[in-house]
DOMARMI-784118 format. One record per residue (C-alpha): residue in one letter; x, y, z. Coordinates in steps of 0.1 Angstrom, whole numbers, padded with zeros to 4 digits, always signed. Layout:
DOMARMI-784118
AXYZ
...
This chain:
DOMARMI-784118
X+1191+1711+1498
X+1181+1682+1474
X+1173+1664+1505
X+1149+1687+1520
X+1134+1694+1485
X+1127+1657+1482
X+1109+1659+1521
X+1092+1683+1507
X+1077+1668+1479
X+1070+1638+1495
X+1050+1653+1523
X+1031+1675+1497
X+1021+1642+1478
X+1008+1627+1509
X+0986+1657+1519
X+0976+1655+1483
X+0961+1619+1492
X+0950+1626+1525
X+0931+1661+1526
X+0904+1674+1523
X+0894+1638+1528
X+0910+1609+1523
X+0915+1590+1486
X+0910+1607+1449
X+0877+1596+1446
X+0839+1595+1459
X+0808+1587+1442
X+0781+1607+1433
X+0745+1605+1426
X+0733+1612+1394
X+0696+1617+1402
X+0677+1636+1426
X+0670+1619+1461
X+0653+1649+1478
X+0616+1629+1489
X+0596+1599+1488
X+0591+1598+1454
X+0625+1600+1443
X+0634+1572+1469
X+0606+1548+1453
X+0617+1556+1416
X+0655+1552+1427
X+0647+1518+1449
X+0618+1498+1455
X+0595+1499+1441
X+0602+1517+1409
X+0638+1500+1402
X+0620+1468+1398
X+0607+1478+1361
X+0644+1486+1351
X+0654+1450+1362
X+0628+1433+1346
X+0640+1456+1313
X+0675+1443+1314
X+0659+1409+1320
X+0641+1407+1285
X+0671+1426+1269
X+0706+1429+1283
X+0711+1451+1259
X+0689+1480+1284
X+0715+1474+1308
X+0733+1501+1292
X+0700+1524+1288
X+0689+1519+1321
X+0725+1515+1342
X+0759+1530+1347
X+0776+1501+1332
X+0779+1515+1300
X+0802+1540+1312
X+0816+1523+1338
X+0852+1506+1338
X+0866+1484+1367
X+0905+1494+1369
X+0919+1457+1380
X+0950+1450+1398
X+0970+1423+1418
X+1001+1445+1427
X+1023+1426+1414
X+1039+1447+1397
X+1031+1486+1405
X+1055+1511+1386
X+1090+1509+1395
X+1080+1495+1432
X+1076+1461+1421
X+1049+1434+1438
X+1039+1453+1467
X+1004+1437+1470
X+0970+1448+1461
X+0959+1473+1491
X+0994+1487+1484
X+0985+1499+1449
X+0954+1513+1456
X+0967+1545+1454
X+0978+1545+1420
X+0947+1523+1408
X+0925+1555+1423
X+0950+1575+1399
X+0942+1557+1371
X+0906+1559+1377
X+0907+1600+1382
X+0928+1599+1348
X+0897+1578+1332
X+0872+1602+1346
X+0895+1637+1340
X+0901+1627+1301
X+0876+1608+1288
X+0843+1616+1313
X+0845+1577+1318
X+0835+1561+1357
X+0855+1537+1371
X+0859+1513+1404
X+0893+1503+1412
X+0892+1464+1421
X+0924+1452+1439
X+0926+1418+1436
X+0948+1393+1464
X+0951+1367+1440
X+0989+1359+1428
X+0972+1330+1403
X+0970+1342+1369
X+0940+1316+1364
X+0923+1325+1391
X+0931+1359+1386
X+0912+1359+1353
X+0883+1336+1369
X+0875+1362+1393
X+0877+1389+1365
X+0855+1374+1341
X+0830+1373+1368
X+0831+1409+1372
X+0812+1414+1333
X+0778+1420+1346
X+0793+1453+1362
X+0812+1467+1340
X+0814+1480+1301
X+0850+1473+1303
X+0883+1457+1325
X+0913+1480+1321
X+0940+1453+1338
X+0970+1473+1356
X+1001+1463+1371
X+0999+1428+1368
X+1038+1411+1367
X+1044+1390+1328
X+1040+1367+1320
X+1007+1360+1343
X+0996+1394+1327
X+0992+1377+1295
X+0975+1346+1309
X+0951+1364+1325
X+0946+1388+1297
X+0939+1363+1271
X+0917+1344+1293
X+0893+1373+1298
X+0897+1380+1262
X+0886+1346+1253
X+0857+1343+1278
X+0844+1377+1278
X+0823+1396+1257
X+0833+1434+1268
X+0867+1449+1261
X+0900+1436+1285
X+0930+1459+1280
X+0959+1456+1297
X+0972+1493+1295
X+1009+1486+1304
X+1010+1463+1275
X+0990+1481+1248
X+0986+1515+1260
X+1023+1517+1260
X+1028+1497+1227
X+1003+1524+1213
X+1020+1556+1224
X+1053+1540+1212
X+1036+1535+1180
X+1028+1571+1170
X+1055+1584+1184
X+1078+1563+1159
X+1053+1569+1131
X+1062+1605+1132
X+1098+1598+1141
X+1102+1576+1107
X+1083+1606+1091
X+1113+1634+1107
X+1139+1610+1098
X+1125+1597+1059
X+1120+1562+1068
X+1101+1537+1062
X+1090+1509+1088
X+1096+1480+1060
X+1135+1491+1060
X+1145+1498+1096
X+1166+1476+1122
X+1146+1476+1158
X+1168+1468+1185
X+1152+1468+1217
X+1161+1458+1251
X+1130+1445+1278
X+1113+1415+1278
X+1084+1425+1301
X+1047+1427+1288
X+1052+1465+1274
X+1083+1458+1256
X+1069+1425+1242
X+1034+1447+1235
X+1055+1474+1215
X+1071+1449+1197
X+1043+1437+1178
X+1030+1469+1174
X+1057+1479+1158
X+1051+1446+1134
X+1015+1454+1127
X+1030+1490+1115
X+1053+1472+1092
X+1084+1465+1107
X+1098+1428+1098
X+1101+1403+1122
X+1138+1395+1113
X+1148+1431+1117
X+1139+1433+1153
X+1169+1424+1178
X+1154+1420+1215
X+1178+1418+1245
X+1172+1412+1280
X+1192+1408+1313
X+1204+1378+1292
X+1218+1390+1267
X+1202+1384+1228
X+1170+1363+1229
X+1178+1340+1201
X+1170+1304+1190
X+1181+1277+1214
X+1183+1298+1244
X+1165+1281+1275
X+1170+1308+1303
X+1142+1325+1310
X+1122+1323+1285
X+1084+1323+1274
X+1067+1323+1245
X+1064+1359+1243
X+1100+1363+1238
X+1107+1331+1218
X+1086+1347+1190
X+1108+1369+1185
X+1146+1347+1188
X+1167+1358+1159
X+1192+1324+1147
X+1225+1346+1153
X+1258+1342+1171
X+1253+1373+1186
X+1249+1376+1220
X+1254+1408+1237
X+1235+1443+1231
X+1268+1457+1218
X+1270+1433+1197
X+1235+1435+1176
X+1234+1478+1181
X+1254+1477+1152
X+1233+1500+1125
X+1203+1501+1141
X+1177+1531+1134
X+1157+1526+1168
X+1167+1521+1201
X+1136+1508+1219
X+1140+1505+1262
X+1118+1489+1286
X+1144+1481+1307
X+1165+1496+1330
X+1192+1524+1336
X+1219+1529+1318
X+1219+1498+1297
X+1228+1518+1264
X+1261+1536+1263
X+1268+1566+1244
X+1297+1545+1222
X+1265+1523+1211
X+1244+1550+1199
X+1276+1564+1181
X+1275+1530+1162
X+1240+1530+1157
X+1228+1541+1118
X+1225+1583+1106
X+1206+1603+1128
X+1195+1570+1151
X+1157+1573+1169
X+1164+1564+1211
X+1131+1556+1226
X+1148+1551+1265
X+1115+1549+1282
X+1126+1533+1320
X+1113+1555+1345
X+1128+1570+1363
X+1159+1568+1349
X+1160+1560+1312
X+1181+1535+1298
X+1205+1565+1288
X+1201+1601+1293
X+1190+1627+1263
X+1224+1646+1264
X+1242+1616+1263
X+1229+1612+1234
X+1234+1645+1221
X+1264+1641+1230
X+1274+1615+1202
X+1247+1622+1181
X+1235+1659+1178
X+1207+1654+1157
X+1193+1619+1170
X+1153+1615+1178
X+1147+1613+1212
X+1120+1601+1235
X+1115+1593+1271
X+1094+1580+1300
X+1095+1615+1314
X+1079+1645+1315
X+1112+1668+1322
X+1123+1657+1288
X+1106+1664+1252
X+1083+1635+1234
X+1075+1620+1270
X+1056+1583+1260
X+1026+1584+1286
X+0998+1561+1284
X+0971+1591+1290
X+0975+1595+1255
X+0957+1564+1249
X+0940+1549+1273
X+0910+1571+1281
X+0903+1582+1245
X+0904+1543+1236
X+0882+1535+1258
X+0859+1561+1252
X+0851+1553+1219
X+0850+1514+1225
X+0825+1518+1251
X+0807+1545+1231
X+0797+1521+1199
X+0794+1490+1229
X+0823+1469+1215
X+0829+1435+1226
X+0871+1438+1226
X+0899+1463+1212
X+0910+1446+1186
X+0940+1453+1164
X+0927+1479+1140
X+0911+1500+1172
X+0946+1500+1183
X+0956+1512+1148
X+0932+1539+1146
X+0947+1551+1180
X+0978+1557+1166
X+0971+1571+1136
X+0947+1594+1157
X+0974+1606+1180
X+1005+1610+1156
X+0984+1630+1134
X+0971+1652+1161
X+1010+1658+1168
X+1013+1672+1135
X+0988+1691+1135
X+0988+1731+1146
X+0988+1730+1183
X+0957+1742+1204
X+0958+1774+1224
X+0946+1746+1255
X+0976+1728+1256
X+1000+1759+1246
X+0986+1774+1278
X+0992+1744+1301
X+1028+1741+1290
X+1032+1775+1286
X+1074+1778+1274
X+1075+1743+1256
X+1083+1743+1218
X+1052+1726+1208
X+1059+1727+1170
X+1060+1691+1153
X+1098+1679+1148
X+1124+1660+1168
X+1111+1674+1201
X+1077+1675+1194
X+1064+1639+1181
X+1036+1632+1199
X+1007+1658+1217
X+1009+1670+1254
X+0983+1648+1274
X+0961+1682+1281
X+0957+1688+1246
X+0915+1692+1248
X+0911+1676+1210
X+0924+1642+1220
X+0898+1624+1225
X+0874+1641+1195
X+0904+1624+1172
X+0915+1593+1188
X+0880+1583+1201
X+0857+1589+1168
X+0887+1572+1155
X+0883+1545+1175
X+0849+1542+1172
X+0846+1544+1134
X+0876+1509+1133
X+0850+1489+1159
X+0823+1497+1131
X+0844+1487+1105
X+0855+1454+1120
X+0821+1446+1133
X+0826+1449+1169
X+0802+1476+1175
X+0773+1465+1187
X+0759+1500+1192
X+0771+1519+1157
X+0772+1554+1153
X+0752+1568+1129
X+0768+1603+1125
X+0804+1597+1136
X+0810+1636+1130
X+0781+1647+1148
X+0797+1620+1175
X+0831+1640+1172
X+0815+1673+1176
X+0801+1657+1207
X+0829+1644+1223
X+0848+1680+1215
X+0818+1698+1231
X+0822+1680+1264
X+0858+1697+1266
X+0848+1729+1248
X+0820+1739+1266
X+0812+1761+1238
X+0812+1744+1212
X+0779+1731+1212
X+0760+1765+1215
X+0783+1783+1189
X+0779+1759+1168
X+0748+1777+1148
X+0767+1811+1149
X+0796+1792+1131
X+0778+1777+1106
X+0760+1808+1099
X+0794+1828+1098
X+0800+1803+1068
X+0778+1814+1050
X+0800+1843+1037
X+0838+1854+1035
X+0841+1886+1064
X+0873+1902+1069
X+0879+1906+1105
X+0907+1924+1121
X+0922+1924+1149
X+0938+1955+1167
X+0960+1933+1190
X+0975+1915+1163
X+1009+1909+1182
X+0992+1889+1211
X+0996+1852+1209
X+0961+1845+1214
X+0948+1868+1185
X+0975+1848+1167
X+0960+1816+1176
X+0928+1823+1168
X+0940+1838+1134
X+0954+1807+1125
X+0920+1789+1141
X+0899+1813+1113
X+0921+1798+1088
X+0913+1762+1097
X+0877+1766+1105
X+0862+1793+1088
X+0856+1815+1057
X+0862+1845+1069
X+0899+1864+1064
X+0921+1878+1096
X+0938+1911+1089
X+0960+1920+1122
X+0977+1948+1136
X+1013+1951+1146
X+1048+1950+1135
X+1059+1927+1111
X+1094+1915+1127
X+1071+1909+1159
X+1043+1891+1148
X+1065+1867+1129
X+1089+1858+1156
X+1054+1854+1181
X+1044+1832+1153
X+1074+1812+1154
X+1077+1809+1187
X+1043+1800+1193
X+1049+1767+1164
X+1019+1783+1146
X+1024+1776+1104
X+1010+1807+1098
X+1028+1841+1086
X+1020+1877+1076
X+1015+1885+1041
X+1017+1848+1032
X+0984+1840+1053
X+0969+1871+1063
X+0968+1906+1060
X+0994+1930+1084
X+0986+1966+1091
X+1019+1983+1101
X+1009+2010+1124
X+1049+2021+1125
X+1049+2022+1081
X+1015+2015+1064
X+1009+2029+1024
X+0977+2037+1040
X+0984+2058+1068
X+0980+2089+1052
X+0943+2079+1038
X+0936+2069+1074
X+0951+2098+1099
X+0931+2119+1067
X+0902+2099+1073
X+0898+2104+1111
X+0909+2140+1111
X+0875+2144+1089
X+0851+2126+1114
X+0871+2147+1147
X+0881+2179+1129
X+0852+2195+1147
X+0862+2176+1184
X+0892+2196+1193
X+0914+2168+1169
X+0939+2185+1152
X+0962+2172+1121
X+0989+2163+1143
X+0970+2150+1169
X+0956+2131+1142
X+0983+2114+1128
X+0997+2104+1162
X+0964+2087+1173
X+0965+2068+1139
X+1005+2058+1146
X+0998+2044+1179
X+0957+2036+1185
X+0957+2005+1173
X+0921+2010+1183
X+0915+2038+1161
X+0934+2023+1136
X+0911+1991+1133
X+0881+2013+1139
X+0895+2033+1107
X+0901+2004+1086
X+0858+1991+1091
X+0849+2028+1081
X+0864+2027+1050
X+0856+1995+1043
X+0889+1975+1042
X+0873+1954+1069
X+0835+1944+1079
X+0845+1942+1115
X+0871+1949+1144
X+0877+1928+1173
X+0896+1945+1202
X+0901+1942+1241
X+0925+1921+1247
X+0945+1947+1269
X+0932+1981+1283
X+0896+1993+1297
X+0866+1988+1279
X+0852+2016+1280
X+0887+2034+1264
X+0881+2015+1237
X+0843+2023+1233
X+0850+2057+1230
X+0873+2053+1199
X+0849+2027+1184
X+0821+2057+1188
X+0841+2083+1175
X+0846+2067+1142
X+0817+2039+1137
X+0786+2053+1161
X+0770+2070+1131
X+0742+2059+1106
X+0718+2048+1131
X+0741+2029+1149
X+0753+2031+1186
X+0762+2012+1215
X+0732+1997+1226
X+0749+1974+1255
X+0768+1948+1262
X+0757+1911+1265
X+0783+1879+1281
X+0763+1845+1273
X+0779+1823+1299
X+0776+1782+1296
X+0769+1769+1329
X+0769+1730+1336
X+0725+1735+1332
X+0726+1754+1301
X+0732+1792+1295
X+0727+1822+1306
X+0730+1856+1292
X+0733+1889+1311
X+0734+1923+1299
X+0748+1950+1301
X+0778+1941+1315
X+0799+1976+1303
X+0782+1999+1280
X+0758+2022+1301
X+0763+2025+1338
X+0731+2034+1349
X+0709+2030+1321
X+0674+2050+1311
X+0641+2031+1310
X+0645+2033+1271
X+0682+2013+1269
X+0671+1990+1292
X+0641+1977+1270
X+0668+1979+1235
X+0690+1961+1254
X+0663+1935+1262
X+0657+1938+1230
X+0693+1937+1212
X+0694+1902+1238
X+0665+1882+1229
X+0679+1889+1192
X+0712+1872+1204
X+0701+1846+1223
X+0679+1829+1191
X+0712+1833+1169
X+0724+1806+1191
X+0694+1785+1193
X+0680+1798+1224
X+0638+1807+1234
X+0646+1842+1247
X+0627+1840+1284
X+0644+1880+1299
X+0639+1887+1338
X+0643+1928+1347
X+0665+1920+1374
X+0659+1942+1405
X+0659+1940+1446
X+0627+1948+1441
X+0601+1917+1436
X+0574+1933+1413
X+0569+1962+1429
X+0575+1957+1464
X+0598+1986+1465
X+0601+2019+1456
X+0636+2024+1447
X+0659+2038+1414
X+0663+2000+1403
X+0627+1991+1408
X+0610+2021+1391
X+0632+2022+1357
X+0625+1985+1352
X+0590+1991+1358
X+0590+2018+1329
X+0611+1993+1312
X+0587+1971+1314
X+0559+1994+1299
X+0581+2006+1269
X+0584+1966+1259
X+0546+1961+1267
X+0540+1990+1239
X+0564+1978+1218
X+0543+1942+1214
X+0576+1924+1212
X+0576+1887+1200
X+0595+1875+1236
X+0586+1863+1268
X+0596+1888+1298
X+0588+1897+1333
X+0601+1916+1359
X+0611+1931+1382
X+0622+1906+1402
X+0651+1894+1419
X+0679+1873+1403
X+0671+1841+1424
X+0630+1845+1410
X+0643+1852+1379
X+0659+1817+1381
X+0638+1799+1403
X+0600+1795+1389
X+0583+1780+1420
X+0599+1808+1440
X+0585+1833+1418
X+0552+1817+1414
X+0552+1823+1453
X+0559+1856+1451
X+0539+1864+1423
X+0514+1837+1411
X+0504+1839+1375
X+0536+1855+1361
X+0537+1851+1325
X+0574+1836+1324
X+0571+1802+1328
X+0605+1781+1334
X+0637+1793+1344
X+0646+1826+1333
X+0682+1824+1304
X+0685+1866+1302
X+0691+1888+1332
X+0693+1924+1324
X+0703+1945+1356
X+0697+1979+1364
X+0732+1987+1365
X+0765+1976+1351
X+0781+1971+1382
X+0755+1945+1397
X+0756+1930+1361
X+0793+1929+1354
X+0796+1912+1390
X+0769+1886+1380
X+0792+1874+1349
X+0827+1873+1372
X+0810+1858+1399
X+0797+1834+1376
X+0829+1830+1356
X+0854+1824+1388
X+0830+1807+1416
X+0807+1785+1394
X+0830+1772+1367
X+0811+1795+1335
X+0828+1800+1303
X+0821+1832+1288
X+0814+1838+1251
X+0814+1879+1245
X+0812+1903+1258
X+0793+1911+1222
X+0785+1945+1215
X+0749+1951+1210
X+0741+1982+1185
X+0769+1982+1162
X+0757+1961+1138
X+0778+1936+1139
X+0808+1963+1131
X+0826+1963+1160
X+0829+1941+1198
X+0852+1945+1225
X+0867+1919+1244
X+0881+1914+1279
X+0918+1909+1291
X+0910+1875+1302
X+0900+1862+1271
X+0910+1831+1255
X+0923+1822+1221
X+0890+1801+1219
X+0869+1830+1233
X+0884+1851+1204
X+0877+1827+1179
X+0842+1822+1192
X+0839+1863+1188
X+0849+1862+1155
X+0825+1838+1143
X+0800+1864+1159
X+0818+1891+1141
X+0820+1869+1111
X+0783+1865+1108
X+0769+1887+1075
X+0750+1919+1089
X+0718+1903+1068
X+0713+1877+1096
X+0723+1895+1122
X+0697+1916+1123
């Protein structure tokens, strides 16, 4: 069975590489090429003046080229993971990997350059030609010690950054991963005894790491196949390893284990053996990082020493040391403020960036993608999952900001949080359009709650409110359950402590509120009994309650059931005083920018009349987030061409807005691929009066709508911020099923923003 399940794996990994088409990479145009005057701008004649702008400044080549985003992955195969020198062409697979990583994590484009060169001088000659290319070399896979010969010649002789990732990326990861090991265990670097076995270039690397975060030299024990490297010793040696020769009579690894408080492998299998680590000091830290066996196995270790720190090479393990941590988010800041190397204290910053990020709550992001881990800072959580989306705001500002501090940036950042807000936009897509709906829901202190309390993503975004906002969460649910979700989720966070709980099973309210909605539905067939069971187990009703009488400003619900089920409780209690649902309105953030469309739920087949509020109740929307309103009536018919349902009530929509005078641009009818495309609907209709590209489709119905913002959402990659509730003032939105914990949050800046500037 093991057999055919390794078969099996082994043939999937090969289609992986082979189909669609072959490789993990292509290249892609980043300007238009559709006619003659794109091909003379692109080449000649136009790319002349760019050349001769690089010629009078190098500096343009970074304005003007790719290069400043661009790193050449660089490789002789010498020595490819665990397969040894299998040659150049050989590891082109995994130097394509590395560059989908670079590309995947950090937005950065690479070429993969496989090298047949075995000379470590010549090696570096050809390398150091390669700088006009590229804004940096990442060197892979290259066998020590030529790796460290050929890094510090390109070091020397180049003025971009050379980084050889199995060295320092390594060393780097290993570093924040002990920084918050010492922090679990109460150490301190200064005290502890490293013993470490490895002589490579990444067990060399994390040595000195490990000295520039305070460990002495004399404390550090390193064993190879040899035995102890200590003074005298001629077999293979270099001075790599000679640095760090103890004067001992100690030879063996059993032998020096003695006390240690970390076990660093970069080695092989099974080197340590559970009687060492049973001699090793209190509650000993094992970093047994061979892949793909570890130098010894986690419940070995256990086994000896129940409450020992662990970490590994692998992913089937807790606190797996993977370079992805580093090496993209490194590189994107160095390349970002154009510094000429990665020098110590950018390697610092890294780690300080990524322990810290472990210790920090964990985002709903990387929750999802290892959906079942504990991801809760301790033992088995020391350093973030590799999908956790605020990597590289953290580790690359932080990056960015040592270069400038060091004077290696020859590019600074002027506004290094603006820069970080940047970075965090380009892997939440939202983030850059909420951004003025955030700050304005600062402005004041909201109470928001949530009639799904016991969900884990109104639990995350609870405990997002509480990091990033002003305004407080009050949730819904049972107590027992909401604290164990919590728990189990590794949020900090817990009721009565952080936020307000409604019990809906035993509330000292519940008798105020069943009171207060018999009142409003005593005339609508709602009887006292009927009542108080609604205000048991409507969570719905319950939060709809709680605005009405003012114990909340607004109520966020959806998360399970229909929409319009929980409309119809929302309107029973809050759609009085001039208020009423109006429509609903999804902005989704396309790659080009967004788009709203409305309404997506509220009325099915809405009159002339809602159709021009809900234009209306849009444009109002779309400025809160910084956008021109420019609204296309959405219709088959193009201006009139038809005489259908559709056609005519946007027709009369379009004569209640003209009356109206409203301060927007509109148009319609029209079709949605008009709407969006101006020189088609100049064809159709010359002289409209929307110029541009229209960013607000309202449809005649909800079902063409609502299909519009899942077609959008599934087929073209959009991320949805709403559905927000138009005509409510700001007192109530409904969410779907498939939101996310950042979806929520973004909703509850909406809900969170004072009623004074929403309207």
């Amino acid at each position: 069975m093991d057999e055919t399940r390794q078969d099996g794996a082994r043939q999937a990994a090969l289609d992986y590489h082979e189909f669609p088409k072959p490789g993990k990479l292509e290249i892609r145009a980043t300007k238009p090429m559709a006619n003659g005057r794109d091909l003379s701008r692109a080449y000649s004649p136009g790319v002349a003046e760019a050349c001769l702008e690089i010629r009078d400044d190098p500096a343009n080549a970074s304005r003007f080229t790719a290069r400043g985003n661009l790193v050449g992955v660089v490789s002789n195969g010498t020595a490819v993971l665990g397969l040894g020198n299998i040659g150049p062409l050989a590891a082109k697979p995994v130097m394509e990997g590395k560059a989908v990583l670079f590309k995947k994590f950090a937005s950065i484009d690479c070429f993969d350059i496989e090298l047949n060169e075995p000379d470590p001088e010549k090696l570096a000659e050809i390398v150091c030609a390669l700088e006009p290319t590229f804004g940096a070399i990442n060197l892979e896979d290259i066998k020590a010690p030529d790796c460290f010969i050929v890094e510090r010649i390109c070091r020397e002789r180049m003025k971009i950054p050379v980084f050889h990732d199995d060295q320092h990326g390594t060393a780097i990861v290993v570093g924040a991963a002990a920084v918050n090991a010492l922090r679990v265990t109460g150490r301190r670097f200064e005290e502890i005894k490293v013993v470490s076995t490895g002589g490579g270039a990444a067990g060399i690397a994390c040595l000195n790491m490990l000295l520039k975060l305070g460990v002495r030299r004399e404390n550090v024990w390193l064993c190879d196949i040899h035995g102890l490297v200590h003074e005298g010793r001629a077999e293979d040696m270099n001075p790599q390893k000679a640095a760090f020769a103890q004067k001992s009579d100690l030879r063996s690894l059993d032998e020096v284990i003695e006390g240690a408080d970390l076990f660093l492998g970069l080695s092989g299998p099974r080197v340590l053996k559970p009687e060492m680590v049973a001699r090793m000091a209190k509650r000993p830290i094992v970093f047994a990082l061979a892949n793909p066996t570890p130098e010894i196995l986690p419940e070995e270790v256990r086994a000896v020493a129940p409450d020992a720190i662990i970490a590994t090479g692998r992913s089937d393990y807790p606190n797996q040391v993977n370079n992805v941590l580093c090496f993209p988010f490194i590189f994107r800041g160095a390349l970002d403020v154009g510094a000429t190397e990665i020098n110590d204290a950018m390697q610092i910053a890294c780690v300080e960036g990524i322990a810290a990020l472990a210790r920090a709550t964990t985002s709903a992001e990387a929750a999802a993608a290892y959906r079942g881990e504990t991801l809760t800072f301790g033992p088995d959580y020391l350093i973030p999952k590799p999908f956790d989306p605020r990597l590289i705001g953290t580790v690359a500002s932080a990056v960015a900001r040592a270069a400038m501090e060091t004077g290696v940036a020859t590019r600074p950042i002027a506004d290094l949080e603006a820069y970080r807000q940047k970075l965090d936009s380009s892997v939440f897509k939202s983030a850059l359009i909420m951004r003025p709906v955030f700050e304005a829901a600062r402005t004041a202190q909201r109470k928001i709650i949530f009639a799904e309390g016991e969900d884990e993503r109104v639990l995350r975004c609870a405990n997002a409110m509480l990091e990033e906002m002003t305004d407080s969460p009050i949730l819904i649910g049972r107590p027992e359950v909401v604290e164990q979700r919590c728990e189990r989720a590794g949020l900090p966070i817990r009721p009565g402590r952080d936020f307000e709980l409604v019990n809906p099973e035993s509330d000292r309210r519940y008798r105020d509120y069943w009171q207060s909605y018999h009142e409003l539905m005593a005339r609508r067939g709602v009887t006292p009994d009927l009542a108080r069971a609604i205000l048991r187990t409507n969570t719905t009703a319950i939060a709809a309650i709680a605005v009405h009488r003012g114990d909340a400003d607004s109520l966020i619900c959806g998360t399970f059931g229909q929409y319009l089920w929980h409309l119809n409780y929302i309107c029973q209690i809050l759609a009085r005083d001039n208020l009423s649902p109006q429509g609903a309105l999804s902005l989704m953030i396309q790659e080009d920018g967004p788009l709203f469309i409305a309404d997506t739920h509220v009325n099915a087949v809405p009159t002339p009349e809602q159709i021009a509020t809900a234009i209306c109740g849009a444009a109002r929307h779309a400025r809160r987030f910084g956008v021109t309103p420019k609204v296309a009536l959405c219709s088959h018919s193009n201006f009139g061409n038809l005489d259908t349902d559709s056609g005519r009530r946007m027709r009369a929509a379009m004569e209640i807005l003209d009356a109206r005078g409203v301060d927007f641009a509109y148009e319609g009818e029209m079709s949605a691929d008009a709407a969006l495309d101006p020189e088609l609907r100049a064809r159709i209709f010359p002289g409209n009066r929307l110029e541009g590209a229209a960013n607000i489709l309202v449809f005649a119905y909800t079902d063409a709508a609502n299909t519009a913002r899942n077609m959008l959402k599934m087929k073209a990659g959009g991320l949805e911020v709403g559905p927000i509730l138009m005509g409510m003032g700001n007192r109530a939105h409904i969410v779907t099923p498939s939101i996310t914990a950042r979806g929520l949050l973004n909703v509850s800046a909406i809900a969170g923003t004072p009623v004074a500037l929403y309207s």
